[in-house]
N, C-alpha and C positions, 0 to 999 in steps of 0.2 A: 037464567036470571040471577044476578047479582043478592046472595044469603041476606035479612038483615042481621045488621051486630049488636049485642048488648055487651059493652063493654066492661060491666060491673066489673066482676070477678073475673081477672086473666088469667089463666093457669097453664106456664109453661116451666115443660119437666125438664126435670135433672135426673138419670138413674142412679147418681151417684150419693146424693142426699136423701134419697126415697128412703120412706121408714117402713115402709110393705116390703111381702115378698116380691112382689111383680110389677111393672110399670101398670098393666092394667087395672090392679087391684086400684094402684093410685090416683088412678082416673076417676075408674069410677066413684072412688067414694069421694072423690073433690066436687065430681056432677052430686052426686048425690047430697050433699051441704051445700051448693048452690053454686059451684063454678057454672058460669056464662061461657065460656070462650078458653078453647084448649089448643097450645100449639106445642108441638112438638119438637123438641130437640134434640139432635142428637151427633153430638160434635164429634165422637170417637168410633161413629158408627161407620162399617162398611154400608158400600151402596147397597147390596142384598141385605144387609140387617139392618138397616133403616128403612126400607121397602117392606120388610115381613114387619117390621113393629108398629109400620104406618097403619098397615092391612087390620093388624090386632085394634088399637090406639082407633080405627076410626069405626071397624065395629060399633063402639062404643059411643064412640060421639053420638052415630048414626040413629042408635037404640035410644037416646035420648034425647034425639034433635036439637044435640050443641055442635056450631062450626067447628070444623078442624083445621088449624092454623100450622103449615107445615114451615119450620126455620131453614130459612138458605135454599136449600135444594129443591130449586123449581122443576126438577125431573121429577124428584120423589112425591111431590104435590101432583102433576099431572097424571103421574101412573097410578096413582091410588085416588083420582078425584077429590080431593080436598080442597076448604070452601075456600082457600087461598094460599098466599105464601107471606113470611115476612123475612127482610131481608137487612141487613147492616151497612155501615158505611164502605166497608171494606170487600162486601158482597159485590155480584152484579149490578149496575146500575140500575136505579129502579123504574124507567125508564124504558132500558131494555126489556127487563122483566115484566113491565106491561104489556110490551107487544107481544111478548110470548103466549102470557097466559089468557091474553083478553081480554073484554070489557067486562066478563062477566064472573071476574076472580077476586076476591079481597088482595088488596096489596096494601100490608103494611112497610111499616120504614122508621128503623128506629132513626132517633134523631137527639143532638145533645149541644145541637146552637142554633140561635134564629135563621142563619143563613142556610143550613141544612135541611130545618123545617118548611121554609119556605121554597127551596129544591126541590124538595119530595111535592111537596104540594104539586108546582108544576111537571110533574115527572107524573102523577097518575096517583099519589098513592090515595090511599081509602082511608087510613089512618096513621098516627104516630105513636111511637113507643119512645120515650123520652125520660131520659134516664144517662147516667147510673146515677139513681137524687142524693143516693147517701151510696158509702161505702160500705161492698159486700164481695164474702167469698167466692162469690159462682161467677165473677170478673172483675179480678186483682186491677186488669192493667185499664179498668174505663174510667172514662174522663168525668167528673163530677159536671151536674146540672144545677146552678144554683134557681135557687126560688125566683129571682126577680129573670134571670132567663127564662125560667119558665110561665111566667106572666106574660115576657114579650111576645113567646111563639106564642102564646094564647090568642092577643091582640092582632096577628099576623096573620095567623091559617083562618079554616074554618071548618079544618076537620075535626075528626074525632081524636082528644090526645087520652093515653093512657101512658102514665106514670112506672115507671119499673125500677130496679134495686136499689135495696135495703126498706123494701116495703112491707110492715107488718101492722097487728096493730096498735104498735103504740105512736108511729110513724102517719100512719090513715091522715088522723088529725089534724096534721099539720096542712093537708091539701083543703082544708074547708075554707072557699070561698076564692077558690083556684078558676075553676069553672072548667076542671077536667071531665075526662065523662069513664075514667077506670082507675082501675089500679091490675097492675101484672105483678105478679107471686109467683117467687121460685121457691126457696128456704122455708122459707112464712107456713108454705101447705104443705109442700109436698114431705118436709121433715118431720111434720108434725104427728103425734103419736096416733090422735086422732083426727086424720085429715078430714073428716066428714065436719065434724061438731066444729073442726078450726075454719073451714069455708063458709058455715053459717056465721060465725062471727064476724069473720071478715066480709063479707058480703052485706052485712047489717051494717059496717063501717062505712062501707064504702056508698052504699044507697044517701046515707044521713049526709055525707059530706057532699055529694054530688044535690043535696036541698038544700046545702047553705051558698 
């Protein structure tokens, strides 16, 4: 049976911005400030070491019954059961990647124009990742989403959109009255000295905006 999702608080890592010793440490204390929903990244990763960090990484989730959202590698979602997979433009189609996983997998799908959006839609996906809103280090070369784009997919799907790079909180505010249902955080938590105390913040952001 297909997880549900609260999209509040998205928290996908970077080990490279991490201000912990550990990816674990990072996690948990993102769950523990309120992250909802944890996907995994990990671009530089060998397939064994993105499979043992999966293994680690959803311990966690597990012990606090938040979904674990595995990037790109629908192997490494499968072999570790995780609540799904999220995939890019440039990934597998999403499409294909629903047959694989099933009806019973989250399939996200980022997306950065209406015509994208409304692909994924028909392709299966569960939700959208839509973005890059502002420019951000964790990906130089993506294509800017403006605001009134992102009204249109609004208008257009009816899925669940969540917002991603250069999202923190001073940034939040600008989505109120968007009628998004997240915000996805790379920099924003996972850099943060105190990712606990910065995920309740950002979570109280994100709640207030998603009531106006």
């Amino acid at each position: 049976m297909k997880p549900k999702i609260d999209y509040s608080l998205y928290l996908v890592t970077d080990r490279k911005l991490m201000s912990t010793p550990t990816l674990e440490d990072a996690v948990k204390q993102a769950i523990d400030g309120g992250t909802t929903l944890v996907q995994l990244r990990e671009k530089d990763a060998s397939s064994l070491e993105f499979y043992q960090t999966a293994v680690k990484i959803k311990r966690i989730t597990d012990a606090n019954h938040i979904p674990l959202i595995i990037n790109d590698r629908v192997d490494i979602a499968l072999a570790v059961d995780a609540a799904g997979v999220h995939v890019g433009q440039s990934d597998l189609p999403a499409h294909i990647v629903r047959s694989i996983i099933g009806k019973n997998k989250i399939l996200g799908v980022s997306a950065s124009s209406l015509c994208e959006a409304v692909q994924a839609q028909k392709d299966g996906a569960d939700y959208l990742g839509v973005g890059a809103m502002f420019a951000t280090g964790t990906k130089t070369d993506a294509k800017l989403v403006s605001m009134e784009e992102l009204k249109k997919i609004r208008s257009a799907v009816d899925l669940p959109i969540v917002v991603i790079g250069g999202i923190n909180r001073k940034t939040i505010p600008i989505f109120n009255h968007t009628g998004i249902d997240g915000i996805a955080v790379v920099s924003a938590l996972i850099s943060a000295k105190d990712i606990s105390s910065e995920a309740g913040i950002l979570k109280n952001l994100s709640l207030r905006m998603r009531m106006k």
